[in-house]
Every structure is written in C-alpha cells, then in structure tokens.
N, C-alpha and C positions, 0 to 999 in steps of 0.2 A: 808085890809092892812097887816095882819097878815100873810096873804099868801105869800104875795111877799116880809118878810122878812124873813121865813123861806124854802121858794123856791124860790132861783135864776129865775127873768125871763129869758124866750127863749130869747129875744133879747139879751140881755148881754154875753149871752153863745156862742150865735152866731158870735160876737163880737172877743171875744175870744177863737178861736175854739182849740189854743193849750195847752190851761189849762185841767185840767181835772177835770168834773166836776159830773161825774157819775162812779158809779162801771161797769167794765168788765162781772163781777161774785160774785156776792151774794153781802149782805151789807157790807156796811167797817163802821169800828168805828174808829172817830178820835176825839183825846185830845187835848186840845190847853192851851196855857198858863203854863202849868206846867215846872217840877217837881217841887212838895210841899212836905213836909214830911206824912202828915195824909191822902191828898186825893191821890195821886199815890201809896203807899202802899195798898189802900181800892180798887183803881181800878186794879193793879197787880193781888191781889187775886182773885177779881172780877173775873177777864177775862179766869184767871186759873182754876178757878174753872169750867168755862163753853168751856176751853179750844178756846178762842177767840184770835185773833193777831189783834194788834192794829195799828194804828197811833200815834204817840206821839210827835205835834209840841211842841219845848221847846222855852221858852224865855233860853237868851243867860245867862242875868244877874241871874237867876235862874240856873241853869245850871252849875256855878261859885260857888254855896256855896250849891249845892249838888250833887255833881259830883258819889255819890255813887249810885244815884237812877240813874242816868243815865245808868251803869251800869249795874244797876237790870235788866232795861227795857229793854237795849241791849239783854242780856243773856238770857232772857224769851224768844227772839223771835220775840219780836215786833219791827217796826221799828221806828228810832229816827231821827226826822226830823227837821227842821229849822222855827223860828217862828219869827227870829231877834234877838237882842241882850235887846231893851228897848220896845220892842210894841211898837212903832211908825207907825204911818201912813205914807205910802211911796210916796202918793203923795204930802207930805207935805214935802219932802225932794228931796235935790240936788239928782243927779244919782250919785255922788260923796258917799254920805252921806248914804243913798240907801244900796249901795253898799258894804261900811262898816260896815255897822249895820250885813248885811250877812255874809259876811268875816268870821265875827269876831265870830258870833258863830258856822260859819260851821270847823274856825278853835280850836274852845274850845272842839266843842264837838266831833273832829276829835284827840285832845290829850287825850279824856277820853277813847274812847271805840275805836282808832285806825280804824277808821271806816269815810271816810268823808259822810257828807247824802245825800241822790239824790231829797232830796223833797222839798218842800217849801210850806206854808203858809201865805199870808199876815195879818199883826194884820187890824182886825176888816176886814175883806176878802175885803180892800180896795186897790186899784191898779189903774193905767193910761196908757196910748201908750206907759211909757216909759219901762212898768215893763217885758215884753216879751223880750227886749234884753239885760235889769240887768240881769233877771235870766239865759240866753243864756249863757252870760258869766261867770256865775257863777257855769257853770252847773249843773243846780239846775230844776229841773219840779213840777210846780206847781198845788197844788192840793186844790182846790176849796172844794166845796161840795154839794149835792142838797136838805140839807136836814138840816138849822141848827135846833136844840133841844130847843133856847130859855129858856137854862137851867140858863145863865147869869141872868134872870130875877128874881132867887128865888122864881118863881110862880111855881110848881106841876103841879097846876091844866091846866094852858096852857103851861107846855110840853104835859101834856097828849092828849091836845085838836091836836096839830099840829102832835104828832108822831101818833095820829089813825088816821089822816086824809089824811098824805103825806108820810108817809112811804112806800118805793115799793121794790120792788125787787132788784133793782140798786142803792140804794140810798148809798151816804156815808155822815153820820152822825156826827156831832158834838156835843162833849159836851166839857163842860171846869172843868180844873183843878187849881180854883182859888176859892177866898173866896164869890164873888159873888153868887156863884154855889154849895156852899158847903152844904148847910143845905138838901138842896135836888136832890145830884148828884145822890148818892148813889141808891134813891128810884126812879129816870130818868133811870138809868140804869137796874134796874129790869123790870118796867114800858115796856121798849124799849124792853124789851128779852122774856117779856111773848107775845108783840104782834106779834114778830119775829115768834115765837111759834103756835100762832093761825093762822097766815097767811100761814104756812109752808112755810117764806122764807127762805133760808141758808145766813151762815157767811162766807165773801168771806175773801180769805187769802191777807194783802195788799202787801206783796212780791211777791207772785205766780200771782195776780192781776199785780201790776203796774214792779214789775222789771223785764223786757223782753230783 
C-alpha cells in the first residue's frame, strides 16, 4: 500500500499524460504548503548550502501574511508556484470556485515578486476531468510528482523506508513545509541528500527542467 501512495500509478499517469509527473534531468525538490517562518528559512539555507533550486508550491493564504519569504524564495532562484489559496480539494469544488482559489493566489503572489507563476500543484495531488482545462486557462502547468517523501506523517523511519526504495534518477520529490512535517523535515532532507550522494544521482535545475 505504501507503494502506491508514494508512487503515483502507471495508470493514473497515463490518464493524464499532460501533467507532469517525472523530472527531465536530474531530481527536483518540491515544497508544498508553505511559506512558514521557521521551516522555509531552515529549507533556504538548506538548499544554499548544497546550492539546490527548488520548487516552492505556496498556499495563497500563507502567502498573505508572509510576503517577505516569498521574496527570499524568488531572489534565491527558486521557483514560486501555486498551491491555491485554502488547500482545498478541487474536486470538491465548482470550476467556478476552482478557479478562484487560483486566481487569487497566482494574483497575490504575482503583486509580491512581479512575477505570475507557471506551475501548479493540487492540495493533496487531488484532481478530476475537469482540472486539465481550469489550469488551461489559467495558464498554469501542473506538476505532479513520482515520488511523495511521506514526510506529512512525522514518521523518519518511513520516509527513509520509501526515499531508499523509489528514489530514481527522474524523480521529483515532495516534502512539505507545514507543522505536520516539522519535527522531522529537516532530518528528511539530509536523509534524501546523502542517498542522492550514494546513488550518484544529480539535482536537476526546476527552471532549466520545466521552463522551455
């Protein structure tokens, strides 16, 4: 079971073949939920230190009462992408509703960093038939992932079990920037970087990767 909640099945992929759900070139690291003030500064360094480019889906409502980390994240290089405004589940909403929820952060955090985003996340990587032509016109491309970290869990011990088992070359990884995740994000992301290390995979770039 474990598998196939930390690896998207082939059938679903298939499904959607205009998502994207695998790296180009090399791993990608993506954050979701954030920005926070203690775990986004802790992952910034992080990443600088190991000179890594990241993903950074935000909630919108987050977004609204830290506008300066947004910034940071801009400025470093990584990119800043769209996660909604409340984490809502979008099949659980009108395409009306949908729709605004995007809007409205892709127009918040297009008055922070002057920059509209090109990417998309759904909260909890939930979606239906209708979400391919929300984001169409929202011009927005959404980016899945093959590889979540199950760091939501607060367990260490099965992040570790899932990042030695499905971690590949193409993967793009998920962790989250919230309190669920907080005690042991930190030690997920080292975790993730020594086996990157031992595998000899590389860190793909998600600009040079996905903006073409």
């Amino acid at each position: 079971m474990i598998r196939y909640i930390a690896k998207p099945p082939h059938i679903i992929r298939e499904k959607f073949p205009g998502f994207i759900w695998e790296s180009p070139e090399g791993i990608i690291f993506t954050i979701d939920d954030g920005p926070s003030v203690e775990l986004t500064n802790m992952l910034l360094k992080k990443f600088s230190d190991h000179k890594i480019k990241a993903m950074f889906f935000l909630l919108g409502k987050r977004v609204r009462v830290n506008p300066s980390l947004v910034k940071e994240i801009y400025s470093e290089g990584h990119l800043v992408c769209n996660h909604t405004f409340n984490h809502l589940a979008l099949p659980l909403l009108s395409v009306e509703e949908a729709e605004k929820e995007i809007r409205r952060t892709d127009n918040l955090i297009e008055s922070i960093i002057s920059v509209k985003p090109s990417f998309f996340r759904p909260p909890y990587g939930l979606f239906d038939i209708r979400t391919p032509k929300i984001l169409k016109k929202c011009e927005l491309k959404n980016v899945m992932w093959s590889l979540l970290s199950l760091d939501y869990r607060g367990n260490i011990n099965q992040v570790k079990k899932v990042i030695s088992s499905y971690l590949r070359s193409n993967s793009i990884i998920v962790f989250h920037d919230n309190a669920k995740s907080a005690k042991i994000l930190e030690e997920a992301i080292d975790f993730t970087l020594e086996i990157i290390l031992k595998s000899n995979f590389i860190i793909g770039d998600p600009g040079k990767c996905f903006l073409k």
